[in-house]
ROPA-258357 format. One record per residue: x, y, z of N, C-alpha, C, O in turn. Coordinates in steps of 0.05 Angstrom, whole numbers, plus 5000, padded with zeros to 4 digits. Example, Ala and Ser with C-alpha at 12.3 -4.5 7.8 and 13.67 -1.06 7.14 Angstrom:
BEGIN
526448865156524649105156526449345156528549345169525749555142527349795143525850015157526850235161
END
This chain:
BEGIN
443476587226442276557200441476257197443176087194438676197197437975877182439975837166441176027157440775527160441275487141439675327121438075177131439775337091439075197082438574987066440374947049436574837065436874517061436974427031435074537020438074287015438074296985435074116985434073987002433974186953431874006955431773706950429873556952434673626942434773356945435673246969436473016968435673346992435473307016432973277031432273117048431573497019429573477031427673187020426873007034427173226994426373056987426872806995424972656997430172697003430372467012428972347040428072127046429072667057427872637085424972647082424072617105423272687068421272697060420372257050418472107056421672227040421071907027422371777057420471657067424571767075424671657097421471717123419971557135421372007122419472087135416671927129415371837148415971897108413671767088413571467107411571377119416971307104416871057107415670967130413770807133417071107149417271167181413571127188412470967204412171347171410071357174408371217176406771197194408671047145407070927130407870617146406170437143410070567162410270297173408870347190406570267187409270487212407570567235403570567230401770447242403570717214399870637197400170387198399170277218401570207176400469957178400069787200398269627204402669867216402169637246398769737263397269567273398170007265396770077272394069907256392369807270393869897235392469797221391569547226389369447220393469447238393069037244391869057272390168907282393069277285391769307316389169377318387469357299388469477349385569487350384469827342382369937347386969937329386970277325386970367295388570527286384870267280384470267260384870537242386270587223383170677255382570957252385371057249386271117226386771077270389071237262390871117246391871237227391570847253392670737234391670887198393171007183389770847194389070867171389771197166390371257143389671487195390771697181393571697178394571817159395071547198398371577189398371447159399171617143397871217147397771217126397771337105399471317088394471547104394571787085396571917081397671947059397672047118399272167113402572117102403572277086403571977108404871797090404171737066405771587055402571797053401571747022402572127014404172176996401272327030402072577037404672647021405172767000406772467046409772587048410272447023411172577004409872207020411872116989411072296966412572316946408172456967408172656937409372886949410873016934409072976975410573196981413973246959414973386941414772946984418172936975418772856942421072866933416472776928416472706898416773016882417973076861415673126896416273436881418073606890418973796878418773506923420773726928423473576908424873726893424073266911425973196901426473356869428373466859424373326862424873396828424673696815424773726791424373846828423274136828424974276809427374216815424974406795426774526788428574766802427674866822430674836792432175106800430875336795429375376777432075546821430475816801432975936785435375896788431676106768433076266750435276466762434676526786437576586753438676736768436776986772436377046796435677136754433577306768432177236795432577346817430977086791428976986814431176916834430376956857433676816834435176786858436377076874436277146897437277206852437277446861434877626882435377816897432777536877430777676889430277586919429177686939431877296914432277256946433077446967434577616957432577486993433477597012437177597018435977387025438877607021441777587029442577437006444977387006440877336979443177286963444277436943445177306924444377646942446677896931446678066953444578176960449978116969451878296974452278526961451378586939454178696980455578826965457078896948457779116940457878636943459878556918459678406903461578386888457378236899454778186887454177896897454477846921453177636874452877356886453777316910455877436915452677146930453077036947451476816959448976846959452976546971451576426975449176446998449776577018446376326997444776387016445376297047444876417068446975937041447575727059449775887088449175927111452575967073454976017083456276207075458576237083454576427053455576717044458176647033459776827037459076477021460576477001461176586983460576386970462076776964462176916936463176726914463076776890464276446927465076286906462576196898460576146913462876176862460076186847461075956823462276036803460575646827461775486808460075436781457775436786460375406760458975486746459275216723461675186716457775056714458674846704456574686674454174736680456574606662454074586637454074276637455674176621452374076653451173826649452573786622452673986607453873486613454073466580451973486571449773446581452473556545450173486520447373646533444973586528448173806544445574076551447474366548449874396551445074576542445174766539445274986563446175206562444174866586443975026621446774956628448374766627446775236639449075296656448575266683446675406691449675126699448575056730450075266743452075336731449475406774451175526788450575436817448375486828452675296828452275216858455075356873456975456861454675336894457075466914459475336919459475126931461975456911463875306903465175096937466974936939463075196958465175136981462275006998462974827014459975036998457874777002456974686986455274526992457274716963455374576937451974676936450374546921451174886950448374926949447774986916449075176906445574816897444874856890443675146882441375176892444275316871443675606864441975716851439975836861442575696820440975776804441675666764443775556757440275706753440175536720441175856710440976066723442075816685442476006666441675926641441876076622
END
């Protein structure tokens, strides 16, 4: 089974990915390889809105998590990551959402 990646992960590897990129464009840029230099750049311009939205995205709903593939069992919730049934359930202060992540990887789950 994949596992999978939280979106503030991704997002982080997304803004490294970006950097990586976007240095490499510029050296290219000073050289005699203009052209590409100048597409790694874009693309590095690319990955930092990529990872700008994966970072910030919101959760899905428990409906919509449910409709995931393997995340309800036979005995119901489960996590997608490590099939966990532990379901931690916790309310940000001074907000009204109830968060639910996996009590034994922390995957990010779903809002209530």
């Amino acid at each position: 089974m994949a596992h999978k990646v939280s979106r503030r992960a991704k997002g982080i590897l997304m803004f490294v990915g970006a950097a990586v990129v976007g240095a490499l464009g510029w050296a290219l840029l000073s050289q005699e390889i203009p052209l590409l230099g100048l597409l790694l750049c874009l693309a590095a311009v690319g990955l930092l809105i990529y990872g700008l939205f994966t970072f910030t995205s919101e959760r899905l709903s428990e409906q919509e998590y449910e409709n995931l593939p393997g995340a309800v069992g036979e005995r119901g919730h489960q996590c997608l990551a490590c099939g966990n049934r532990g379901i931690y359930r916790h309310t940000p202060y001074k907000t009204n959402t109830t968060l639910a992540d996996c009590s034994k990887c922390k995957l990010e789950l779903w809002h209530e």
